[in-house]
Rosetta silent file (secondary structure, phi, psi, omega in degrees, C-alpha in Angstrom):
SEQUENCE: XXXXXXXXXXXXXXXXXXXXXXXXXXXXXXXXXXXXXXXXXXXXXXXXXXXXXXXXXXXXXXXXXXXXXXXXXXXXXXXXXXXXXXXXXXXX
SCORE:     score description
SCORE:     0.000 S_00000001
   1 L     0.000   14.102 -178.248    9.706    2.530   10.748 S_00000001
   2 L   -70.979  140.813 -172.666   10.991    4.662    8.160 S_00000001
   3 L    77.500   21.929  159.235   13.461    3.359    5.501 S_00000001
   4 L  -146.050  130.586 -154.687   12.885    0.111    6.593 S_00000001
   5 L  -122.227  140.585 -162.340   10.522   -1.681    3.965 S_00000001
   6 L  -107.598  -34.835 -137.156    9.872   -5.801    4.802 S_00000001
   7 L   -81.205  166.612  160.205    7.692   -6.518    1.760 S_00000001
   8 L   -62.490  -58.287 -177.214    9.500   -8.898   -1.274 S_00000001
   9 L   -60.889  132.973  152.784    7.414   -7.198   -4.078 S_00000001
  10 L   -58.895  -70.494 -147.142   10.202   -5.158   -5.895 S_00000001
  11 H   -59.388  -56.845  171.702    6.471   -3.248   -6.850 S_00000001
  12 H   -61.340  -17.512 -161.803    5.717   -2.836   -3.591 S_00000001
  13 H   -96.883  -48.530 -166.798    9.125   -1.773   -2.370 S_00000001
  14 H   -80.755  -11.426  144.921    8.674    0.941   -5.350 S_00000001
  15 H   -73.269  -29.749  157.857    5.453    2.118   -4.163 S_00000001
  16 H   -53.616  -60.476  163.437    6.315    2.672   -0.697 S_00000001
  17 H   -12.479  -58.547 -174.316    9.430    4.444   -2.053 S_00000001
  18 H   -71.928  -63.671 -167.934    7.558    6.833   -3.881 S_00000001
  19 H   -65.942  -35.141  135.728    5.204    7.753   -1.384 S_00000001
  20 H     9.599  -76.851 -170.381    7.971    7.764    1.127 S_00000001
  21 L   -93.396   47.850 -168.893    9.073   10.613   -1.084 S_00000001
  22 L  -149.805   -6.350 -176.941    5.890   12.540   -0.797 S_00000001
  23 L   134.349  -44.919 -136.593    6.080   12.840    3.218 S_00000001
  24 L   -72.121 -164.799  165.943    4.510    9.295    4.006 S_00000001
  25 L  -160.986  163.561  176.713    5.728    6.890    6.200 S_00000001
  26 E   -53.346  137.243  179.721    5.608    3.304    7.280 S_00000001
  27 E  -118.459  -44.852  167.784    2.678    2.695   10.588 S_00000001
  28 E  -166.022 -157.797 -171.343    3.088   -0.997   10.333 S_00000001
  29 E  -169.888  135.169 -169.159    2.950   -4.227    8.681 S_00000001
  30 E  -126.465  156.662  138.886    0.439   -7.072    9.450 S_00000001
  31 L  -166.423 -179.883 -147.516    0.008  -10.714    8.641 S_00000001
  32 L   121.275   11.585 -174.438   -1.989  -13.624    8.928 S_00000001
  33 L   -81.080  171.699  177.601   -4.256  -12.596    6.585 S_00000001
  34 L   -91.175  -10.875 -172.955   -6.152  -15.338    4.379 S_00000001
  35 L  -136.946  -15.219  168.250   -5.289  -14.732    0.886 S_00000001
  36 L  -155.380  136.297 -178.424   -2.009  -12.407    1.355 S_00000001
  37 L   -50.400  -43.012 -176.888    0.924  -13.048    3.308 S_00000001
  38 E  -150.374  118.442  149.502    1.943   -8.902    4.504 S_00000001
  39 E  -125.398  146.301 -179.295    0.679   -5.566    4.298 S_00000001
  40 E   -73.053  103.652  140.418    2.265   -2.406    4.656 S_00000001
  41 E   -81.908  111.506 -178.724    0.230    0.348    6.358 S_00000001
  42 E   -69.057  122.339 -175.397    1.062    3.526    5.455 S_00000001
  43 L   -38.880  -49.275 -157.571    0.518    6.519    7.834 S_00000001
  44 L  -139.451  153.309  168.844   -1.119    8.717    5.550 S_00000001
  45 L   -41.358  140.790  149.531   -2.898    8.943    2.280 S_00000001
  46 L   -57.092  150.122  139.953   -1.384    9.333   -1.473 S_00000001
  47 L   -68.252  150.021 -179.429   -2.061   12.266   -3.563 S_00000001
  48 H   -59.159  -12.375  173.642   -3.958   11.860   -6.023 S_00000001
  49 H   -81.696  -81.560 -178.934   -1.652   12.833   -8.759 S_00000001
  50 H   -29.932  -69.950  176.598    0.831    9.743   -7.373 S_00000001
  51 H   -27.297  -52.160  179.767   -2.256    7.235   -7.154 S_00000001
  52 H   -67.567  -54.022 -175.618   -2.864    7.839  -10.932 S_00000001
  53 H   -62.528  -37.501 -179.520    0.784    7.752  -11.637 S_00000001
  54 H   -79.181  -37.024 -176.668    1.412    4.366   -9.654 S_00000001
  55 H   -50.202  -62.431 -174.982   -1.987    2.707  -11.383 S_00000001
  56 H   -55.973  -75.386  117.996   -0.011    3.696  -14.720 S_00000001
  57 H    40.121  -55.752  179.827    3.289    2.939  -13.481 S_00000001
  58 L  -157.460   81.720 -170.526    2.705   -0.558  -12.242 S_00000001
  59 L   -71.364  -11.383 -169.699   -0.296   -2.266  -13.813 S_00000001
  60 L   -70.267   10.190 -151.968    1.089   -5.687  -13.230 S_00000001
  61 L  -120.648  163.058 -174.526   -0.478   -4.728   -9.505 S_00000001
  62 E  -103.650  133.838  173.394   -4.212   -5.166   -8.515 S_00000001
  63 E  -107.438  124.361  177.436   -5.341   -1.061   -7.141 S_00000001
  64 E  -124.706  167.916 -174.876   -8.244   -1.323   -5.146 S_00000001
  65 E  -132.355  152.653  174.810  -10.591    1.207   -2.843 S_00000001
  66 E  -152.832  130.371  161.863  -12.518    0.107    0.148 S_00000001
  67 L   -60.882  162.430  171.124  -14.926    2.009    2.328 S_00000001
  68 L  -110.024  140.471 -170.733  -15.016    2.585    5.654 S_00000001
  69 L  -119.981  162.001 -178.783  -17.056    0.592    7.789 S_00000001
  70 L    -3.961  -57.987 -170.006  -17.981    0.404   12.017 S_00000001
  71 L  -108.171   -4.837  161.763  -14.479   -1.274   12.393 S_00000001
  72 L  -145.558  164.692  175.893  -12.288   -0.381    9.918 S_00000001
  73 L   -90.620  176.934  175.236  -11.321    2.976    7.878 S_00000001
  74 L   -95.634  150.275 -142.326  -11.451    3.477    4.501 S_00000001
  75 E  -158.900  167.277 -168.891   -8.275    2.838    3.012 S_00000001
  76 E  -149.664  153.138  178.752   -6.958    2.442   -0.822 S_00000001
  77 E   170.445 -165.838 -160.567   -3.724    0.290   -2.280 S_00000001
  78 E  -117.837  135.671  156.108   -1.889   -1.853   -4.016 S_00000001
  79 E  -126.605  117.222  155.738   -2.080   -5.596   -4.191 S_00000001
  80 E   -80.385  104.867  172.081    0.913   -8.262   -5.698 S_00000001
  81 L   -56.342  -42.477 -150.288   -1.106  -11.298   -6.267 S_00000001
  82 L   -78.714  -42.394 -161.861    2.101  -13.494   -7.615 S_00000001
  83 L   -85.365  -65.344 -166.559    4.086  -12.153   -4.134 S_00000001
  84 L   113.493   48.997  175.741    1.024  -12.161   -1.644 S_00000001
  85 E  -178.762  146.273  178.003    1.297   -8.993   -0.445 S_00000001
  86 E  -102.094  175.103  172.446   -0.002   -5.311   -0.159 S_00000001
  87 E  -147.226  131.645 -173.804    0.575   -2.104    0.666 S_00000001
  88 E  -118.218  123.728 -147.411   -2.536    0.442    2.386 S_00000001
  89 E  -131.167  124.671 -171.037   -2.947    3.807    2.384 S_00000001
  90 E   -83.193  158.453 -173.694   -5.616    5.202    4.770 S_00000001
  91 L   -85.416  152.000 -159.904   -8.070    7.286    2.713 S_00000001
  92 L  -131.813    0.000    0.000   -8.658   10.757    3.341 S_00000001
């Protein structure tokens, strides 16, 4: 799915971008979710130098971490509340 980004958020289109240009790549994009409309799942983790830089970079965004539990992995991202939609980076 590379180079082809679905999402609305300009912020989101510029975080995929970025990691994009670190290696990553698009795995999918889900929705149906109850409180936001799409998210992008990302193949692979951020570094940790980008993660810090996109937190600075684009505070209007919510960054959250989530463990992993029996059914899902642990995974880190971006959320536009105003758009309704994320982008997920599994955690490594």
């Amino acid at each position: 799915m590379e180079g082809l980004i679905l999402a609305e958020s300009i912020a989101i289109q510029r975080i995929i971008r970025r990691a994009e240009g670190e290696g990553n790549a698009i795995d999918r994009v889900s929705s149906g979710w109850s409180r936001i409309r799409e998210v992008t799942h990302m193949v692979g983790d951020l570094s940790e130098s980008l993660w810090i830089a996109l937190q600075r970079d684009e505070p209007q965004l919510r960054s959250w971490t989530s463990d992993a539990t029996p059914h899902n992995r642990a995974e880190r991202g971006f959320t536009d509340e105003d758009a309704s939609e994320a982008v997920s980076f599994p955690r490594s």
